[in-house]
C-alpha positions as CSV (number, residue, x, y, z in Angstrom):
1,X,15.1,5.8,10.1
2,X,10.8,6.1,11.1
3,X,8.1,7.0,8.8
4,X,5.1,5.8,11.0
5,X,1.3,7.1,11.2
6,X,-0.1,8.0,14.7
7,X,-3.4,7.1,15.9
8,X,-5.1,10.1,17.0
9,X,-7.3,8.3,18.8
10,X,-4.8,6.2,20.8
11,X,-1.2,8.2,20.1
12,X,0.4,4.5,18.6
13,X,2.1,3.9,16.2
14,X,1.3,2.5,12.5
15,X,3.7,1.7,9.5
16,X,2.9,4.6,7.2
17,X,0.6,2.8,5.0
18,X,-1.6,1.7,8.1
19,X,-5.6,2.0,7.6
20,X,-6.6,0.9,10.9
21,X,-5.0,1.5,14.0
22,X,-3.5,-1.9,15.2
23,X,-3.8,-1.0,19.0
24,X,-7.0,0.7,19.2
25,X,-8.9,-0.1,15.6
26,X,-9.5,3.2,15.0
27,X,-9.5,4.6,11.0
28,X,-5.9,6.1,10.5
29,X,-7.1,7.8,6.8
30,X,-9.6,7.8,4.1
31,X,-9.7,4.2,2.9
32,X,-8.8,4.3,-1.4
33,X,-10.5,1.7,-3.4
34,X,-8.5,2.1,-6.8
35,X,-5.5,4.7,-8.4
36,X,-7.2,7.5,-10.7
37,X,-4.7,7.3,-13.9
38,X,-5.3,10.7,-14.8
39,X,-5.6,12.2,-11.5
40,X,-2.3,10.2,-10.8
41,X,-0.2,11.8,-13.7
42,X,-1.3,14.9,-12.7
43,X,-0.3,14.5,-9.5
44,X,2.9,13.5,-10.4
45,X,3.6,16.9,-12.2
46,X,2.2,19.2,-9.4
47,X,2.5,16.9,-5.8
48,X,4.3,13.7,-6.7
49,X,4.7,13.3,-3.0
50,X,0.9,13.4,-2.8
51,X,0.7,11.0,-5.8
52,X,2.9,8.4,-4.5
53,X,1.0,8.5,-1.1
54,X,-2.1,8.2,-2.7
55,X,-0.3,4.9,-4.8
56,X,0.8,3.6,-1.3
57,X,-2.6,3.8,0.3
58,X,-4.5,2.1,-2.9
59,X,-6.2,-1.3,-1.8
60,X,-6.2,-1.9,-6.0
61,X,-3.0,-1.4,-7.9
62,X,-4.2,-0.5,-11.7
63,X,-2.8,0.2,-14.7
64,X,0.5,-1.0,-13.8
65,X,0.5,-3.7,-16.7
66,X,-0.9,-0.4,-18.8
67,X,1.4,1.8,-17.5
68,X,4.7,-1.1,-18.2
69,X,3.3,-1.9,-21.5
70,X,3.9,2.3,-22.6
71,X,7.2,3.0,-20.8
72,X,8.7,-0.7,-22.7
73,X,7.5,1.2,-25.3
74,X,9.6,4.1,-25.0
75,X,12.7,1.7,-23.3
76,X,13.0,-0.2,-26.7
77,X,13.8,3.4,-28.9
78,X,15.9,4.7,-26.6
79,X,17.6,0.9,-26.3
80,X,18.0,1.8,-30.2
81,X,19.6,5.4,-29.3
82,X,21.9,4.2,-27.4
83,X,23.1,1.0,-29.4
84,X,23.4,3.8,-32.6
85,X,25.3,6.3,-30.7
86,X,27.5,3.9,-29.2
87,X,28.3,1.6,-32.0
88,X,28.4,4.1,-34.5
89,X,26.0,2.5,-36.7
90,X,22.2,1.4,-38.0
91,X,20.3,-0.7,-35.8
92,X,16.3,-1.2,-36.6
93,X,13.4,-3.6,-36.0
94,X,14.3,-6.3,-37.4
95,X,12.7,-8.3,-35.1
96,X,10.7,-5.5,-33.2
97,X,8.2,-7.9,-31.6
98,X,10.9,-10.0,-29.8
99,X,12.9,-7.5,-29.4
100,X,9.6,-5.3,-27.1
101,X,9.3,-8.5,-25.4
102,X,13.0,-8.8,-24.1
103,X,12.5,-5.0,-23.5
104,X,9.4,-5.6,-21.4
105,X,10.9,-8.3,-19.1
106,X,13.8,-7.0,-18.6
107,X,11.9,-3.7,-17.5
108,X,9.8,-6.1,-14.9
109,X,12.5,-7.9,-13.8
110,X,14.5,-4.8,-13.2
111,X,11.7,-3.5,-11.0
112,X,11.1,-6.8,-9.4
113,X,15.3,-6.4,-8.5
114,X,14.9,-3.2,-6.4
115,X,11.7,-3.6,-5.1
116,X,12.8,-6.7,-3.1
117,X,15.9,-4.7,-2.5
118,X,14.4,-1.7,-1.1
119,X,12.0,-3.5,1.4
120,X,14.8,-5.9,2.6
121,X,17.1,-2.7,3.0
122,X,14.6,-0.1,4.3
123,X,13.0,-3.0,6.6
124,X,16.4,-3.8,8.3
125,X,16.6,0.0,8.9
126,X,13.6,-0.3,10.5
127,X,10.5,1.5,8.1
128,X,7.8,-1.6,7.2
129,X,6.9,-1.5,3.6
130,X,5.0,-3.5,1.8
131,X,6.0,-5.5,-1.7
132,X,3.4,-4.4,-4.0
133,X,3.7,-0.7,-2.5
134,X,7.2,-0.4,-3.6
135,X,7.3,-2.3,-6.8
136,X,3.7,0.5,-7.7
137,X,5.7,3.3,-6.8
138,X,8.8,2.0,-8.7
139,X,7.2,1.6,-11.7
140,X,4.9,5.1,-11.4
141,X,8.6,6.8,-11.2
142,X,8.8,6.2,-15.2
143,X,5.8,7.3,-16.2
144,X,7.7,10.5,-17.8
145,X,8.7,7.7,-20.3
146,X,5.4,7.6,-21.6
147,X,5.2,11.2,-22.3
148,X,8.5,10.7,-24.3
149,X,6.6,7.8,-26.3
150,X,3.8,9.3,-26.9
151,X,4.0,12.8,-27.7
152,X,8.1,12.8,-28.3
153,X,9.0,10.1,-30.1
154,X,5.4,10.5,-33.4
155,X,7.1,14.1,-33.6
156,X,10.9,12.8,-33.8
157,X,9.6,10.7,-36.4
158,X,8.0,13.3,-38.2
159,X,10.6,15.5,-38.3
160,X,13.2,13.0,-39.1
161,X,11.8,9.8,-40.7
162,X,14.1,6.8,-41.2
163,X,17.1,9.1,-40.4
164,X,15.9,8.5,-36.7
165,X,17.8,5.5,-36.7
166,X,20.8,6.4,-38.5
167,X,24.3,7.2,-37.8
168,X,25.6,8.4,-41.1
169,X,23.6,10.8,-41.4
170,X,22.6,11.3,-38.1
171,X,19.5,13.5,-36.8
172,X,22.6,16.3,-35.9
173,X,23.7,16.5,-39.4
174,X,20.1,17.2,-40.5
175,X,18.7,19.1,-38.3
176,X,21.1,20.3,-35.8
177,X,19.6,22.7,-34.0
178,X,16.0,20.7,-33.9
179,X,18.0,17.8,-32.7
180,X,19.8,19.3,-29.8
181,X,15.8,21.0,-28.4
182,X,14.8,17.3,-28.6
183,X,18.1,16.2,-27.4
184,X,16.9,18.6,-24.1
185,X,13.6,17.4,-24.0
186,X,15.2,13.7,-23.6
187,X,16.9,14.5,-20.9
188,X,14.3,16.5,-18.8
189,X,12.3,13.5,-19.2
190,X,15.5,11.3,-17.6
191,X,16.0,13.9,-15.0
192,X,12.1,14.1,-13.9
193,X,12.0,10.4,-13.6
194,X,15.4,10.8,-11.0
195,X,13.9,13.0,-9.6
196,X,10.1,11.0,-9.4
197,X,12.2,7.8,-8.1
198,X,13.8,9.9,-5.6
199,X,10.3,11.3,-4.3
200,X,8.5,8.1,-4.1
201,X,11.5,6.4,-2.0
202,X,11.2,9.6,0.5
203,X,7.0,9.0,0.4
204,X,8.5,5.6,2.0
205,X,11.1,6.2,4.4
206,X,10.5,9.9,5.3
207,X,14.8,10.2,5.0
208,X,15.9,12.4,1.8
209,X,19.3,11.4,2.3
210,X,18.7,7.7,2.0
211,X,16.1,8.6,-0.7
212,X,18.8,10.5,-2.7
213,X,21.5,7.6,-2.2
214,X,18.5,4.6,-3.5
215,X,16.9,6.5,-5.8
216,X,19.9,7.6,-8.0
217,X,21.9,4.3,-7.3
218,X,18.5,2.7,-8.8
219,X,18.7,5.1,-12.1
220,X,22.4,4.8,-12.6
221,X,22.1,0.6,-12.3
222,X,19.0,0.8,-14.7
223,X,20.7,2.9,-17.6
224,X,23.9,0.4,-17.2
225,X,22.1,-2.3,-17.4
226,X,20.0,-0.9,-20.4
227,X,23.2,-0.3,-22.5
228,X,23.9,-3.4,-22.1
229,X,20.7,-4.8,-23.2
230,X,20.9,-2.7,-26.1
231,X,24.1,-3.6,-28.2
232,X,23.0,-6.8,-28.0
233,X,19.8,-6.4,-29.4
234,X,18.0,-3.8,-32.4
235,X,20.5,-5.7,-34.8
């Protein structure tokens, strides 16, 4: 496995996140101070391979605490989903603000777990990637979870109120039919993040078939370890 940069100047090679040439000194790319939110996000809809380069190449990681903050956010109500579907029963926010936190961490630490992973892994296969690269890139791969706190979870509410959180009666025996298109609408936004995660690994390695095997392995792990988290908290 390679994903390298060559210098034009000199014809070396340079670990794909190179600036300057290490043989001859020579600029490999445009250097890029800081990650354009916005820009970023929209990138991620139209070129997420262009977005995730741009991530790589960024001397300044920001909004990653922002952008950690929002998809928790979204984590803890689908934590709530999936301990009411599961458990056939109420769950609510009872203790909401130590309930976020758990959420938070255990979204960090999660991260944290497969970004040490993937440069041990990718590093004995021999692609050089840096820490801070991965765990950005990681992280960027949920950002369609903030769309789903945002924009889909105020208009679930809306249309459902406190029955949101109900079993007996559930959003399907209120609203079927407006439950199943948001039912949809949950899933594209798990797909797209697959399919994010899978396009930020390949950004790295330049291999789509070890980028397949991570980057679903990482979303499977993630959505185990999230039901888990979830029955035992949301009581």
């Amino acid at each position: 496995m390679k994903n390298v940069v060559v210098c034009k100047n000199c014809n070396s090679e340079n670990p794909f996140y190179g600036l300057i040439c290490q043989n001859c000194k020579s600029y490999l790319r445009e250097k890029v101070y800081n990650i354009d939110l916005w820009k970023t996000i929209a990138l991620l809809i139209e070129s997420p391979s262009k977005a995730f380069k741009t991530i790589v190449n960024s001397e300044h990681k920001n909004f990653l605490l922002f952008v950690i903050i929002l998809i928790s956010g979204k984590l803890l109500v689908n934590g709530i989903f999936i301990k009411i579907f599961f458990l056939k029963g109420k769950a609510g926010f009872s203790n909401y603000l130590l309930d976020y936190v758990l959420t938070l961490l255990f979204l960090v630490l999660f991260i944290l777990l497969f970004t040490g992973l993937f440069k041990t892994i990718t590093g004995k296969l021999g692609v050089q990637t840096r820490f801070l690269d991965n765990f950005s890139i990681l992280t960027y791969s949920y950002i369609p979870y903030i769309f789903g706190f945002v924009i889909l979870f105020p208009i679930e509410l809306i249309l459902f109120g406190g029955y949101l959180f109900s079993y007996l009666p559930s959003p399907f025996h209120l609203k079927e039919t407006l439950a199943y298109v948001l039912l949809s609408f949950e899933l594209i936004i798990i797909v797209w993040s697959i399919f994010l995660t899978v396009s930020a690994i390949k950004v790295q390695t330049n291999n789509i078939l070890y980028s397949l095997k991570f980057g679903i392995t990482i979303q499977i792990v993630f959505y185990i370890s999230l039901y888990f988290l979830s029955i035992n908290l949301f009581n």
